[in-house]
C-alpha positions as CSV (number, residue, x, y, z in Angstrom):
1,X,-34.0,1.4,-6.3
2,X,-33.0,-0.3,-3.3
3,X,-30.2,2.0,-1.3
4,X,-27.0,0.5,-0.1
5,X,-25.1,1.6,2.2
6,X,-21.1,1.6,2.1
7,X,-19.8,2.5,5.7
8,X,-20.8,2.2,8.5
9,X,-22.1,4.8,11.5
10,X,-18.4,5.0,13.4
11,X,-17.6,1.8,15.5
12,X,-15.2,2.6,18.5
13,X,-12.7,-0.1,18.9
14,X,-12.8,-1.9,22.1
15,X,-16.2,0.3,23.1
16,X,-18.2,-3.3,22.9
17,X,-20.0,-2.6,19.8
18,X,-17.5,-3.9,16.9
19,X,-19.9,-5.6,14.9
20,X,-18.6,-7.1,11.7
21,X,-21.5,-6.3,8.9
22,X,-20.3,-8.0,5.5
23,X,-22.5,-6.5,3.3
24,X,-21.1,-3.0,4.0
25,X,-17.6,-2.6,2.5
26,X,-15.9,0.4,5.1
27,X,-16.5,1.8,8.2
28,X,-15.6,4.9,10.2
29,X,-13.6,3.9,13.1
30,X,-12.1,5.1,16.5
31,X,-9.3,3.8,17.3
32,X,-6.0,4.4,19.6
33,X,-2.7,5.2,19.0
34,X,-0.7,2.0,20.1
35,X,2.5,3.7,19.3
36,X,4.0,6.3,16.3
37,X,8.0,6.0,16.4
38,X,10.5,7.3,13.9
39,X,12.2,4.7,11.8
40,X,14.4,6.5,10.1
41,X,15.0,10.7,9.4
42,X,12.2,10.4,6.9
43,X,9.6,8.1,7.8
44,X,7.5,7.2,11.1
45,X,5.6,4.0,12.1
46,X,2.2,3.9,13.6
47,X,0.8,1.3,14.9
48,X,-3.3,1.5,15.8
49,X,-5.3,-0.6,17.2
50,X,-8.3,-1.8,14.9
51,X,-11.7,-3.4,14.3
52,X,-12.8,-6.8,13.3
53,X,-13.6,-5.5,9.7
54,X,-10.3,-3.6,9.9
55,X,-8.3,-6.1,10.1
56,X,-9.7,-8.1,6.8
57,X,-7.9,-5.1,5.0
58,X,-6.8,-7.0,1.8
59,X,-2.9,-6.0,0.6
60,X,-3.0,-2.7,-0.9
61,X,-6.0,-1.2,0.2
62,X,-5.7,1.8,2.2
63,X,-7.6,4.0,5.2
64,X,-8.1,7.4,5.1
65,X,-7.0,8.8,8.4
66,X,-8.2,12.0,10.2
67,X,-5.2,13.9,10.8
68,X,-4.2,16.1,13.5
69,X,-3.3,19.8,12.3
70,X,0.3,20.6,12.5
71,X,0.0,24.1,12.7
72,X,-3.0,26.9,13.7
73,X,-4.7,26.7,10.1
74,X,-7.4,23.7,9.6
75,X,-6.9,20.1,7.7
76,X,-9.9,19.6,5.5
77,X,-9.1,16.6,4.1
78,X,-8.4,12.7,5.6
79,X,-5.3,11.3,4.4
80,X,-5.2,8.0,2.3
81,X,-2.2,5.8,3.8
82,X,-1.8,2.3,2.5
83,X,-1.6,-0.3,4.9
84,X,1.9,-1.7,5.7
85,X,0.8,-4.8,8.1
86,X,-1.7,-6.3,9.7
87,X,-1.6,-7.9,13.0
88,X,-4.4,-10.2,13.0
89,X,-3.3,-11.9,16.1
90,X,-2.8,-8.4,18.1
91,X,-5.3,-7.0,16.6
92,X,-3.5,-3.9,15.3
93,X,-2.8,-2.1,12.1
94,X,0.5,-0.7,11.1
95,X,1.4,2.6,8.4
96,X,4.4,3.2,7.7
97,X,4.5,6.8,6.1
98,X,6.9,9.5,5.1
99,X,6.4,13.4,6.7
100,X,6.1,15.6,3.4
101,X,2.9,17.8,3.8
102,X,0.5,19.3,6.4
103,X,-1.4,16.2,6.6
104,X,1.8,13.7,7.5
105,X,3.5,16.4,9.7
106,X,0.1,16.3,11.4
107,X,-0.2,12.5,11.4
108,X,3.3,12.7,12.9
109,X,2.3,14.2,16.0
110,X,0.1,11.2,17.2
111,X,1.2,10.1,20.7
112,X,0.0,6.8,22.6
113,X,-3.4,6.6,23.6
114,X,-4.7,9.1,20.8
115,X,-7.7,8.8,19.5
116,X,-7.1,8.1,15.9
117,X,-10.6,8.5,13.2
118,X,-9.9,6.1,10.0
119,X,-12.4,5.1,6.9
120,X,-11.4,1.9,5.6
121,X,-11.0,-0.6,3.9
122,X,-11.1,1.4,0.9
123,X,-10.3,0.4,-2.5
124,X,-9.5,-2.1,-4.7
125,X,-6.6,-4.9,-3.2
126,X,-4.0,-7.0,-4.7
127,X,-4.2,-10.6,-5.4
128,X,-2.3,-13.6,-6.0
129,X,-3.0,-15.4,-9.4
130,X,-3.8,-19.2,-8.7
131,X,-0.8,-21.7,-8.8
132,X,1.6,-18.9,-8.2
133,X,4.7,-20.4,-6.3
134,X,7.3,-17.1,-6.4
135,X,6.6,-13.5,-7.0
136,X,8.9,-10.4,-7.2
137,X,8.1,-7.2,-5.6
138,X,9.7,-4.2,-6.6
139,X,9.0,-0.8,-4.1
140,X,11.1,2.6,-4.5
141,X,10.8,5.1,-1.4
142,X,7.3,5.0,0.1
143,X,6.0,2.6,-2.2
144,X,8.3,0.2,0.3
145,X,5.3,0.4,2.8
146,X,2.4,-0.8,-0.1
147,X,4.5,-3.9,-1.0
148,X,4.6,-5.2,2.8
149,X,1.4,-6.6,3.1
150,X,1.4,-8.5,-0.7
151,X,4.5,-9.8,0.9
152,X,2.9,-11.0,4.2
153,X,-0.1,-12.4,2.4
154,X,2.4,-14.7,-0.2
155,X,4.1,-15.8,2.9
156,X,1.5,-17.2,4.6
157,X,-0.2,-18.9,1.4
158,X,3.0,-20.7,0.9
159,X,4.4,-18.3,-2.3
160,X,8.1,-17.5,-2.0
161,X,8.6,-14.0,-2.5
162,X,12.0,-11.8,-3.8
163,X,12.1,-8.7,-2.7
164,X,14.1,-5.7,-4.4
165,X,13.5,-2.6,-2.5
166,X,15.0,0.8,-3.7
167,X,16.1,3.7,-2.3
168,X,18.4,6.9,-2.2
169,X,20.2,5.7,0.5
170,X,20.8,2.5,2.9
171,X,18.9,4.1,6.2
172,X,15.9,4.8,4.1
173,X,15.2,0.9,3.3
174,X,13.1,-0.6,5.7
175,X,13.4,-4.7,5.4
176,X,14.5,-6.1,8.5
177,X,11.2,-5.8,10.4
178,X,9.3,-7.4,7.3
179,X,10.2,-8.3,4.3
180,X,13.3,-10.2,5.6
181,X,10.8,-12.7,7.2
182,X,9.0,-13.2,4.1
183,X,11.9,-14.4,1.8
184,X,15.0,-13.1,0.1
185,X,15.9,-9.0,0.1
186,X,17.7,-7.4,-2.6
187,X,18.6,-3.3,-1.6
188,X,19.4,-1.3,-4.8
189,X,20.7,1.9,-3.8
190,X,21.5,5.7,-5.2
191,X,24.2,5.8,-3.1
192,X,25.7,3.1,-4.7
193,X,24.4,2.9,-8.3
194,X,22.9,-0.6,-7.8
195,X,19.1,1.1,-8.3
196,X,20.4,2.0,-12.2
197,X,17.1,0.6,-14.2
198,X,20.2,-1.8,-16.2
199,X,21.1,-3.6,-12.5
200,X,17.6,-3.7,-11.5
201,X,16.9,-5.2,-15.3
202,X,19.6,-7.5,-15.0
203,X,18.3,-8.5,-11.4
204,X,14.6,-9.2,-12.8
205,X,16.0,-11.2,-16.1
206,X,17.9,-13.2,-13.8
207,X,15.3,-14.2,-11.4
208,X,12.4,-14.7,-14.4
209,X,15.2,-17.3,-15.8
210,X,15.3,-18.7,-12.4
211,X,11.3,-19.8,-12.8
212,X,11.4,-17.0,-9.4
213,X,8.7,-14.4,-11.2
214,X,5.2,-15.9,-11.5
215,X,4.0,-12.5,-10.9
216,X,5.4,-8.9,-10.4
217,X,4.1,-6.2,-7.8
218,X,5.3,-2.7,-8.1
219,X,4.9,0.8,-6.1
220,X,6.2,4.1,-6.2
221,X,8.3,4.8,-9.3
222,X,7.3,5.0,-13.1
223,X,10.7,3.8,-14.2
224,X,10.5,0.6,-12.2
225,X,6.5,0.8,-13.5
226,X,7.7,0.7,-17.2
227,X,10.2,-2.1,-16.5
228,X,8.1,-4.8,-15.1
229,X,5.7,-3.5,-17.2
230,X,8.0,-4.3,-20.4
231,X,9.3,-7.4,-19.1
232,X,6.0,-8.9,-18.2
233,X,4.9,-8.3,-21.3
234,X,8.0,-10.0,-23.0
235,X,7.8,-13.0,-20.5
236,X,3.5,-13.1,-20.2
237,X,4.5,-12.4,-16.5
238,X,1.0,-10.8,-14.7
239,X,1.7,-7.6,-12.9
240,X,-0.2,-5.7,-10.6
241,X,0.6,-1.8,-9.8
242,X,-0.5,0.0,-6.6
243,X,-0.8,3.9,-8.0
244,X,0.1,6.5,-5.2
245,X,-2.8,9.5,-6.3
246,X,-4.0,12.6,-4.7
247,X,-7.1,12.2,-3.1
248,X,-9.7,14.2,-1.4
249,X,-12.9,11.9,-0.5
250,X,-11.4,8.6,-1.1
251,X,-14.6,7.3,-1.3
252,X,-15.0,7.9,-5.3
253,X,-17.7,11.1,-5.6
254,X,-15.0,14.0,-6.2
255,X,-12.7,12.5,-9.0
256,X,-10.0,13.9,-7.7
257,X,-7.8,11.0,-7.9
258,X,-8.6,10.2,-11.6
259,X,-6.0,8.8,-14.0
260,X,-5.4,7.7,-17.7
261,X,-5.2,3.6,-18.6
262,X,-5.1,1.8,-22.0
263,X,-7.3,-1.0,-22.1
264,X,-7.5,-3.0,-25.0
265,X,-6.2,-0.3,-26.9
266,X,-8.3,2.5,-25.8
267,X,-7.8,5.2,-23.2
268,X,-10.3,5.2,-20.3
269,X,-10.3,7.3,-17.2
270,X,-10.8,5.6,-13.7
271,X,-11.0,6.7,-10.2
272,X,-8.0,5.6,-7.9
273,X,-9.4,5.4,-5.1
274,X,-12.4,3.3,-6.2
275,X,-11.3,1.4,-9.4
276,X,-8.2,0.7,-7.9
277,X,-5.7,1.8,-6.0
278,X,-4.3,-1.5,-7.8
279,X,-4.6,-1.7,-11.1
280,X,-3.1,-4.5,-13.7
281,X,0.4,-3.5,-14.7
282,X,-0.1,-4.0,-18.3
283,X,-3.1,-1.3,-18.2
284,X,-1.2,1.5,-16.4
285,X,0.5,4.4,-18.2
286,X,2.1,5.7,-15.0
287,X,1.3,8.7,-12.9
């Protein structure tokens, strides 16, 4: 049997030697730290700069990203961070992450000029089903950062795109620096009471009788999961869900990262990291 190889030996960007190889789906790369800045009291931004194969990242894939230690003990394990943008003109790739373990603390000590290790693109993207002319994302807390690039992507190709973003409180939505250039915003707060799953149902009825929902994209929240997932199914609206997963290779070999789906009316276990992390809407039984 012939052997393929999936990465590549590691590519240093801007070391001369950034060869683009199709056939191979990832590569290990150096990069630099461009710049990691808090956005808010929960989440930072970092911005790295990255490769030619990099930056054909499809919405929804992810990296997984050699993290600095916080603290004196050791990180094993990469870190899997979907990608929030890509700057194919600059040449850059952006995460947008929130500091809850070891390995994010760690992430968060990155500083300008760092050398940064990544493995990526890994995964299974989102796509745009043809003819589509509006589509409705729908993100709750970190998932905000996975629905960035499906929005940038609909942009560009034309699609209009809606927006509803959720979160316990305003500061912890960020739209301005996105989302607000890729069509309308809705917040739905905690703070509030607009993020109730009866305002946010009300919200998605009104925009599916609007001929606004061609498609649905969701992240980070099995209630909002279970609600596009039952009004797709009402209104034969396709859906695609990006599943947040613990992983530990990334690369598929451990099965860490497996989950339950129903397809065709059987149970079947797949690999996050491999199979997906995007996964059609009507398939997923939440995490």
């Amino acid at each position: 049997m012939q052997k393929i190889a999936f990465a590549t030996h590691p590519v240093v960007v801007g070391g001369g030697k950034e060869a683009d190889l199709p056939h191979i789906p990832a590569e290990e790369t150096l990069t630099r730290v461009i710049s990691n800045e808090w956005v808010n009291p929960e989440y930072k931004h970092l911005i790295v700069t990255a490769s030619p194969k990099a930056l054909k990242a499809r919405p929804g894939q992810f990296f997984n990203i050699l993290c600095p230690s916080p603290d004196d003990g050791d990180l094993w394990l990469r870190r899997p961070q979907s990608v929030y943008r890509i700057d194919r003109e600059g040449g850059r790739l952006e995460f947008l992450y929130k500091c809850v373990g070891r390995g994010t603390r760690g992430m968060a000590t990155f500083i300008p000029g760092q050398a940064c290790n990544l493995v990526g693109p890994l995964g299974v993207g989102f796509s745009l089903p043809p003819g589509a002319k509006n589509i409705v994302v729908l993100g709750r807390g970190v998932g905000l950062a996975t629905m960035g690039p499906i929005s940038q992507m609909a942009a560009e190709n034309g699609v209009g795109v809606t927006a509803i973003l959720s979160a316990r409180s305003p500061d912890l939505v960020m739209t301005d620096d996105l989302f607000g250039k890729c069509g309308d915003v809705v917040k739905v707060l905690d703070s509030d009471g607009s993020s109730d799953i009866a305002n946010v149902r009300s919200l998605l009825e009104r925009l599916i009788a609007a001929k606004k929902a061609d498609a649905f994209y969701t992240c980070g929240s099995n209630r909002l999961l279970f609600l596009m997932k039952e009004l797709g199914a009402k209104h034969g609206i396709l859906g695609q869900v990006a599943m947040e997963q613990i992983m530990a290779c990334g690369l598929g070999p451990c099965y860490v990262c497996v989950r339950t789906f129903e397809v065709n009316g059987h149970k079947e276990l797949r690999r996050v990291c491999i199979e997906g992390p995007v996964f059609d809407l009507q398939e997923c039984v939440g995490w």
